[in-house]
TIMAR-938972 format. One record per residue: residue in three letters; x, y, z of N, C-alpha, C in turn. Coordinates in steps of 0.2 Angstrom, whole numbers, plus 5000, padded with zeros to 4 digits. Each point is the difference from the previous one (the first is absolute). Example, Ala and Ser with C-alpha at 12.3 -4.5 7.8 and 13.67 -1.06 7.14 Angstrom:
REM TIMAR-938972
rest = ALA	n.X = 5066	n.Y = 4972	n.Z = 5039	ca.X = 4996	ca.Y = 5006	ca.Z = 5000	c.X = 5004	c.Y = 5006	c.Z = 5000
rest = SER	n.X = 4998	n.Y = 5005	n.Z = 4996	ca.X = 5004	ca.Y = 5006	ca.Z = 5001	c.X = 4996	c.Y = 5005	c.Z = 5003
REM end
This chain:
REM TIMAR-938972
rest = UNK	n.X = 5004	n.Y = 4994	n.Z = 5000	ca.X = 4996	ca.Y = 5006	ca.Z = 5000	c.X = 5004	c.Y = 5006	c.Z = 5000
rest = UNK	n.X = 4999	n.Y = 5006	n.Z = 4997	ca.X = 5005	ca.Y = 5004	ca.Z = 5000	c.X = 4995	c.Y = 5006	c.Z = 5003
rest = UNK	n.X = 5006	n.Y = 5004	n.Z = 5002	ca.X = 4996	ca.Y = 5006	ca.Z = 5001	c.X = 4992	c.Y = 5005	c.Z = 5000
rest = UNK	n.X = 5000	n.Y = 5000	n.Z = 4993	ca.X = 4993	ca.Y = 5002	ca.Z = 4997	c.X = 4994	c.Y = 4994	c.Z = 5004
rest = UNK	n.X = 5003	n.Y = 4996	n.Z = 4996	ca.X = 4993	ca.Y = 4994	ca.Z = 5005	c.X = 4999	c.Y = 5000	c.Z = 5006
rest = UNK	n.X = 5005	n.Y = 5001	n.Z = 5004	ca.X = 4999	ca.Y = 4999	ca.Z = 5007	c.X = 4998	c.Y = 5006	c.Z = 5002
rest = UNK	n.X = 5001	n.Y = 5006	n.Z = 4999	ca.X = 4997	ca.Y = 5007	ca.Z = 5001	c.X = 4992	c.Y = 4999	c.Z = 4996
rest = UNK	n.X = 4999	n.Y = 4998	n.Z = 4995	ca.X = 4993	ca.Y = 4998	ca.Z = 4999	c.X = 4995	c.Y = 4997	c.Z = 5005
rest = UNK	n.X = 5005	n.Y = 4993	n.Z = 5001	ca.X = 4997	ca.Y = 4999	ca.Z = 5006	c.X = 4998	c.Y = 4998	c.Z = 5006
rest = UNK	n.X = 5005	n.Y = 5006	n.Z = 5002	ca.X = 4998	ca.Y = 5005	ca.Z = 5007	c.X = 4994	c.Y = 5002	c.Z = 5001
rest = UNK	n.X = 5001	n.Y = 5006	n.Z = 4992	ca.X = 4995	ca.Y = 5004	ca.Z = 4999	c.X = 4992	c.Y = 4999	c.Z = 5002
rest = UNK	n.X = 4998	n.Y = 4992	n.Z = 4998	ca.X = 4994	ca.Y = 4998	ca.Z = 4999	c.X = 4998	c.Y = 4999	c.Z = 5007
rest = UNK	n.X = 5007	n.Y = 5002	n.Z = 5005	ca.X = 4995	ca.Y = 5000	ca.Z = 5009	c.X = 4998	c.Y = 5007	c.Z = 4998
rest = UNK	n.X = 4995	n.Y = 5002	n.Z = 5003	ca.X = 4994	ca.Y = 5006	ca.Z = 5001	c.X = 5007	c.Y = 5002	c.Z = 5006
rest = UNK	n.X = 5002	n.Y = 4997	n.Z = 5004	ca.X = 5004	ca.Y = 5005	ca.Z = 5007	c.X = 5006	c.Y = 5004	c.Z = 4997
rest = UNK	n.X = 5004	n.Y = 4993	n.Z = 4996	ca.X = 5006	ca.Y = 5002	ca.Z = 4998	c.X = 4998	c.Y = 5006	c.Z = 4995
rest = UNK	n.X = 4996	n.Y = 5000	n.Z = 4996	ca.X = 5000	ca.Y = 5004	ca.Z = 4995	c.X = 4998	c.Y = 5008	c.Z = 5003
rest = UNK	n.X = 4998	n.Y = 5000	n.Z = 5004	ca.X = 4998	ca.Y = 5005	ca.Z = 5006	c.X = 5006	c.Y = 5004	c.Z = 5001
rest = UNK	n.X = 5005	n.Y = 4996	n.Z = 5006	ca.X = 5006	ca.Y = 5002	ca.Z = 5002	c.X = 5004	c.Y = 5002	c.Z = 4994
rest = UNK	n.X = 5001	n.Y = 4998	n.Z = 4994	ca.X = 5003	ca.Y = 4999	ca.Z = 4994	c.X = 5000	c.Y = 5008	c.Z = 4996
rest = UNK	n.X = 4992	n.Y = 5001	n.Z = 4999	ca.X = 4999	ca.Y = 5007	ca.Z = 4999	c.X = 5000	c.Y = 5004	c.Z = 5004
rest = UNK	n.X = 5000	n.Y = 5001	n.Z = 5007	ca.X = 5004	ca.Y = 5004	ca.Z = 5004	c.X = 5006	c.Y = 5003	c.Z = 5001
rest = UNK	n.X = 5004	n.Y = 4995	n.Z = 4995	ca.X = 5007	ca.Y = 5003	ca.Z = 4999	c.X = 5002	c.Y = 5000	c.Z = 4994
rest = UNK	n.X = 4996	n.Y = 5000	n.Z = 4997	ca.X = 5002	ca.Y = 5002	ca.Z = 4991	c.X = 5001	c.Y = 5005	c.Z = 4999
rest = UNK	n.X = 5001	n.Y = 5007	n.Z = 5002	ca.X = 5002	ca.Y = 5004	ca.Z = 5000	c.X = 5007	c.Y = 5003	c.Z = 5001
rest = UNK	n.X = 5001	n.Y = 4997	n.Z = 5008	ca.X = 5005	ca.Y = 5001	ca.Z = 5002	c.X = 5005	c.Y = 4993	c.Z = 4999
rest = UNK	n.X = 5001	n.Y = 4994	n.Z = 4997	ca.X = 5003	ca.Y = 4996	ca.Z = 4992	c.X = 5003	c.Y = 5004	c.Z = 4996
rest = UNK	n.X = 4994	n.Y = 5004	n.Z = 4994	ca.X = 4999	ca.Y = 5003	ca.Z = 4995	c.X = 5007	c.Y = 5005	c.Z = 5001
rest = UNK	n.X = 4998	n.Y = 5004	n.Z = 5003	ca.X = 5003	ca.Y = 5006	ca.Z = 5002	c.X = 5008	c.Y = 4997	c.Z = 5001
rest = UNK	n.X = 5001	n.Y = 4997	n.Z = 5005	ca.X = 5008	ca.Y = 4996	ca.Z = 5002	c.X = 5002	c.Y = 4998	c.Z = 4993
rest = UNK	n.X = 4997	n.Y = 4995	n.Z = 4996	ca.X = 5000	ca.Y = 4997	ca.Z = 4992	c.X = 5005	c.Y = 5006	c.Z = 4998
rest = UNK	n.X = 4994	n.Y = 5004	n.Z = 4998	ca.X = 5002	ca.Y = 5008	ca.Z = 4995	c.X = 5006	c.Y = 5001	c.Z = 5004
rest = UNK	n.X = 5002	n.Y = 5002	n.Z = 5005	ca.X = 5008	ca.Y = 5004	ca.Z = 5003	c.X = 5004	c.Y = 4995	c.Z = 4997
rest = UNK	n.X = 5001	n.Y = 4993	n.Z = 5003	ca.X = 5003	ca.Y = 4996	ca.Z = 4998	c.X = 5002	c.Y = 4998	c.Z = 4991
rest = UNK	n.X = 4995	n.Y = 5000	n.Z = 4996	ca.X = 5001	ca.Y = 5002	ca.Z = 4992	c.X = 5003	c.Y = 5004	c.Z = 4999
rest = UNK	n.X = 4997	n.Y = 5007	n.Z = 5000	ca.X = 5005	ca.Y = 5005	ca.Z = 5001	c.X = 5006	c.Y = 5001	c.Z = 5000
rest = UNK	n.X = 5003	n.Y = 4998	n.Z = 5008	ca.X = 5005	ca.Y = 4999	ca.Z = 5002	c.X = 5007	c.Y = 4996	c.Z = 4992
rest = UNK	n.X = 4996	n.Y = 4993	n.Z = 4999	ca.X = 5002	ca.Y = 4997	ca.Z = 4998	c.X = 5002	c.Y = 5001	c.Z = 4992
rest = UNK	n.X = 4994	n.Y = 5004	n.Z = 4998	ca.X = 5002	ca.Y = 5004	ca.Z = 4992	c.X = 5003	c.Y = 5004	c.Z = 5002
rest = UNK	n.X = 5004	n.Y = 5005	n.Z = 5003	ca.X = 5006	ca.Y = 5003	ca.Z = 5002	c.X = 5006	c.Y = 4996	c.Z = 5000
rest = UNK	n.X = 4999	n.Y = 4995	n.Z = 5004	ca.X = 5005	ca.Y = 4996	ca.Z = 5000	c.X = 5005	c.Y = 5002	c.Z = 5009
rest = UNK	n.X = 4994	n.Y = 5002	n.Z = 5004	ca.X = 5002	ca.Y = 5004	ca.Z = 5006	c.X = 5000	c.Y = 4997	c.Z = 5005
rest = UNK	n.X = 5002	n.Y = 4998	n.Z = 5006	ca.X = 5004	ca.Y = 4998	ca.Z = 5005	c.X = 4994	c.Y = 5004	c.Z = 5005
rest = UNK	n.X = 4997	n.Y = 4997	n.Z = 5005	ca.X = 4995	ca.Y = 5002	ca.Z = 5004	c.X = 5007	c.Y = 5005	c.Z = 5006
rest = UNK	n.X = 5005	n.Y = 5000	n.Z = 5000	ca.X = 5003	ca.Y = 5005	ca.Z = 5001	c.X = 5001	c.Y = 5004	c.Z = 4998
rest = UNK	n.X = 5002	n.Y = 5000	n.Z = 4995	ca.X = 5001	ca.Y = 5006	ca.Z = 4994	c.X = 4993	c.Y = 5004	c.Z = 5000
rest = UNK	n.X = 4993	n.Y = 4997	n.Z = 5000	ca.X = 4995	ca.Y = 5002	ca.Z = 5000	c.X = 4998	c.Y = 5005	c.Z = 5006
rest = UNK	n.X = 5004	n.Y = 4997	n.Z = 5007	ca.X = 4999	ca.Y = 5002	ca.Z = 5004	c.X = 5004	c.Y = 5008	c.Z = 5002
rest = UNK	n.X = 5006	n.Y = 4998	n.Z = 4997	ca.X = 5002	ca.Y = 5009	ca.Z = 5000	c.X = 5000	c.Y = 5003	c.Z = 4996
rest = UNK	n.X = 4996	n.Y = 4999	n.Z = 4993	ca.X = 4996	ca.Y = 5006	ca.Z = 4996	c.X = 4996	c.Y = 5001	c.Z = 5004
rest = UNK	n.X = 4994	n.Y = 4997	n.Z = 5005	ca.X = 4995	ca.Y = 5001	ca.Z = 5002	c.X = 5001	c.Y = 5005	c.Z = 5008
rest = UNK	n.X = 5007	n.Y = 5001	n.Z = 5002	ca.X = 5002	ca.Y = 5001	ca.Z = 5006	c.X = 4997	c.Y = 4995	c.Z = 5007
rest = UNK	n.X = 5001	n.Y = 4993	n.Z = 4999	ca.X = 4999	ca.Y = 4998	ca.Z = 5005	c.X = 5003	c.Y = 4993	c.Z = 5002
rest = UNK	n.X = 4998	n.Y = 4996	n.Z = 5004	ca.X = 5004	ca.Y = 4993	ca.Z = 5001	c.X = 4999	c.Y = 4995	c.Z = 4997
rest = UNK	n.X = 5005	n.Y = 4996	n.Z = 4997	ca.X = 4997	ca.Y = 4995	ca.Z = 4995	c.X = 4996	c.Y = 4994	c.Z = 5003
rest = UNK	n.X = 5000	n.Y = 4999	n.Z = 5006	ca.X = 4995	ca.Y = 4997	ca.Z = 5003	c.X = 4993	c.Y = 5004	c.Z = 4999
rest = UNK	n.X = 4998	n.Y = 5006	n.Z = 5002	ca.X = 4994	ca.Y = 5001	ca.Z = 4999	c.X = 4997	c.Y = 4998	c.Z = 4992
rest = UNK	n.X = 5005	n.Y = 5001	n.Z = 4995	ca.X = 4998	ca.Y = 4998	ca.Z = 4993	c.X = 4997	c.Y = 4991	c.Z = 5001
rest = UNK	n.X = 5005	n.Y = 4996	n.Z = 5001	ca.X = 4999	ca.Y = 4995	ca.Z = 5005	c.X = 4994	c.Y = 4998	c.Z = 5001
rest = UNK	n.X = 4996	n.Y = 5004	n.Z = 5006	ca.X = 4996	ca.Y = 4997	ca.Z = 5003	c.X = 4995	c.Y = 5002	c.Z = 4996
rest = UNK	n.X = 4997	n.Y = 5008	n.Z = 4995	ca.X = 4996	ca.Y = 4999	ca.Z = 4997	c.X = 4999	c.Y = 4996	c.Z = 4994
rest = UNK	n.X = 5007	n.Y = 4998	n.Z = 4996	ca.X = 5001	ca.Y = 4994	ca.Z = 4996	c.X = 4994	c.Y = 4993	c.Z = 5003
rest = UNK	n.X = 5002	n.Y = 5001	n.Z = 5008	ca.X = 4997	ca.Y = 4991	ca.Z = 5001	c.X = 4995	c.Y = 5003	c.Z = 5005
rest = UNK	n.X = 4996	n.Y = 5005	n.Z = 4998	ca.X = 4994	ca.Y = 5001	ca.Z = 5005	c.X = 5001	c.Y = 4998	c.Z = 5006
rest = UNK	n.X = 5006	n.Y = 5001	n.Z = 5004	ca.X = 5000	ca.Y = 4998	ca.Z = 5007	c.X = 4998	c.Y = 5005	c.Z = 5004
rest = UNK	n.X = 4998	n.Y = 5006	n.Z = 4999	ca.X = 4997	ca.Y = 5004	ca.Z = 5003	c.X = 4995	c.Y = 5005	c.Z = 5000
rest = UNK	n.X = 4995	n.Y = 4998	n.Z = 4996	ca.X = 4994	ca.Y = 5001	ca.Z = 4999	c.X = 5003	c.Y = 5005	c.Z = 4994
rest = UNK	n.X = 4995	n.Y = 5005	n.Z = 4997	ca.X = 5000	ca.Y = 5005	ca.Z = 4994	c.X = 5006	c.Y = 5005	c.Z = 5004
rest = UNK	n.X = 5004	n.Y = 5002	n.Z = 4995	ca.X = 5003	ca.Y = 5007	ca.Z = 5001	c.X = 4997	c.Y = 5006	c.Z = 4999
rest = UNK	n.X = 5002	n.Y = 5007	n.Z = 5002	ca.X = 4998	ca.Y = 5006	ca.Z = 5001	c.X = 5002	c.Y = 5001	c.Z = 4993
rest = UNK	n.X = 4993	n.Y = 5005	n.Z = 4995	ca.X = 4998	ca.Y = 5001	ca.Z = 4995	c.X = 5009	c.Y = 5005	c.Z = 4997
rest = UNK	n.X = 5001	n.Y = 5003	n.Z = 5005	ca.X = 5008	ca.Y = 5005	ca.Z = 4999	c.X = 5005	c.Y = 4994	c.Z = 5000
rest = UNK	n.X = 5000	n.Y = 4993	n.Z = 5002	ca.X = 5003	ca.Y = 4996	ca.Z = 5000	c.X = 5002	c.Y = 4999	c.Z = 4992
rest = UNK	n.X = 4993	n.Y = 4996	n.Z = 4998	ca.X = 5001	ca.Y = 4999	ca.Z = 4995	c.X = 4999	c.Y = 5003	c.Z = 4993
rest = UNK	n.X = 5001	n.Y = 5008	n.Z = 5002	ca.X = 5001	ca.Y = 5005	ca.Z = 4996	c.X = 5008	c.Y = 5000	c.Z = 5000
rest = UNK	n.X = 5006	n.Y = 4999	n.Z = 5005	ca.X = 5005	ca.Y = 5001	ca.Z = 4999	c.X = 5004	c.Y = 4994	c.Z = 4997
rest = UNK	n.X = 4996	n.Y = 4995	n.Z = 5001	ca.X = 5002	ca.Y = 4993	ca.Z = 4995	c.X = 5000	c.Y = 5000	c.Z = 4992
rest = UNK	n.X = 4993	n.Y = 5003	n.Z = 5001	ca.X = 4999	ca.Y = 5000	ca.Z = 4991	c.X = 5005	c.Y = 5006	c.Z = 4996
rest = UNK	n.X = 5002	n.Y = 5005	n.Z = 5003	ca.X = 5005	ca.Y = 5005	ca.Z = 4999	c.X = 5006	c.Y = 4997	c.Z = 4998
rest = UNK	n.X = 5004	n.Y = 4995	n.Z = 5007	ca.X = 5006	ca.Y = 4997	ca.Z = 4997	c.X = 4999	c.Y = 4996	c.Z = 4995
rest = UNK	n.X = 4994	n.Y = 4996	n.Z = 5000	ca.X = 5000	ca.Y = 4997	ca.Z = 4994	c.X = 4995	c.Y = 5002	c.Z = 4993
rest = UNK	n.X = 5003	n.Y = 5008	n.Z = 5000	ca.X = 5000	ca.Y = 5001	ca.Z = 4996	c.X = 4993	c.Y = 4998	c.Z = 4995
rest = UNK	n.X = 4993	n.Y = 5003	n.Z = 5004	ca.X = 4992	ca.Y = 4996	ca.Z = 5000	c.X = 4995	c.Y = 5003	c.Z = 5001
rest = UNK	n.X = 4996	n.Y = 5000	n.Z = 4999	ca.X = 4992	ca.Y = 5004	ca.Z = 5003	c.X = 4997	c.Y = 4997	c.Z = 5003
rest = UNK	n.X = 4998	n.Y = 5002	n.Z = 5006	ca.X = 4994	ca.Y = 4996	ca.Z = 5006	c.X = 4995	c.Y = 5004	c.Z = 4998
rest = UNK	n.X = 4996	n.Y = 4994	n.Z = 4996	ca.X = 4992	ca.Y = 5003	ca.Z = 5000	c.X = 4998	c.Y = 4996	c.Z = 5006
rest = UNK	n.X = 4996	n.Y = 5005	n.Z = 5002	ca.X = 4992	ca.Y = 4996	ca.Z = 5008	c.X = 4995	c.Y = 5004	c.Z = 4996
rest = UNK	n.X = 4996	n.Y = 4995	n.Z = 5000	ca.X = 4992	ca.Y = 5003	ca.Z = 4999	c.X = 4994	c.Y = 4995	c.Z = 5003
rest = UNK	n.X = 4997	n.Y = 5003	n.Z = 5000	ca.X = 4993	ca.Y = 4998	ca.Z = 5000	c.X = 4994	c.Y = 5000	c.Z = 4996
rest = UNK	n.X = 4998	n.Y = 4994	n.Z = 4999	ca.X = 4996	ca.Y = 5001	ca.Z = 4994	c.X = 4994	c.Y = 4994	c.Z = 5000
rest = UNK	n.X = 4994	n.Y = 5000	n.Z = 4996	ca.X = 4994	ca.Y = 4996	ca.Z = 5003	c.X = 5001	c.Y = 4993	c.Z = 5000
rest = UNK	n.X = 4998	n.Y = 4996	n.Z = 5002	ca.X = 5003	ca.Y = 4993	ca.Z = 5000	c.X = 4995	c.Y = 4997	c.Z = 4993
rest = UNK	n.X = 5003	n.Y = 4997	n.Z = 4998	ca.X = 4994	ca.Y = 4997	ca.Z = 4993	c.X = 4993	c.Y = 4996	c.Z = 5001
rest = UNK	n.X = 4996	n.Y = 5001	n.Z = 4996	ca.X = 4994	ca.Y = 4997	ca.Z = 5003	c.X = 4999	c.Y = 4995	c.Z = 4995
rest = UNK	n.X = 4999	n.Y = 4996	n.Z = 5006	ca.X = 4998	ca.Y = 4991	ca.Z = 4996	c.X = 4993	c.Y = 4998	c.Z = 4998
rest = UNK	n.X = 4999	n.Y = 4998	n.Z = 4995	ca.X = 4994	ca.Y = 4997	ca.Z = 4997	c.X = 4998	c.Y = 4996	c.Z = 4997
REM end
């Protein structure tokens, strides 16, 4: 079973699928930094003193170990790497 299948199914628990999308964003969001990072060709160090900070905090928001960062945080991330932090909000899609 690879990957994809076994995340499929997970999915088809109602709880896990619950918990799952409670952090889909905060995944997403780490994902994005990390590619990023990686199309540079940057070193979450290197990242970290463009950004002025420690490369453990790059770190931790890499692997979500401490809940979301402050929005100026991740403004000075996407600066070193050379990026745009869009945040919005917008309707959610309606099903039918």
């Amino acid at each position: 079973m690879n990957y994809r299948e076994h995340r499929k199914r997970l999915l088809e628990d109602e709880q896990v699928k619950k918990e799952y999308e409670k952090l889909l964003l905060e995944y997403e969001l780490a994902k994005s930094i990390i590619e990023q990072r990686i199309k540079r060709n940057m070193t979450q160090e290197e990242v970290a003193r463009k950004a002025g900070m420690p490369q453990s905090a790059v770190s931790r928001i890499e692997g979500l170990t401490h809940g979301l960062p402050k929005l100026s945080t991740l403004k000075k991330i996407a600066d070193a790497l050379d990026a745009e932090l869009v945040v919005k909000i917008q309707s959610k899609a309606v099903q039918g």
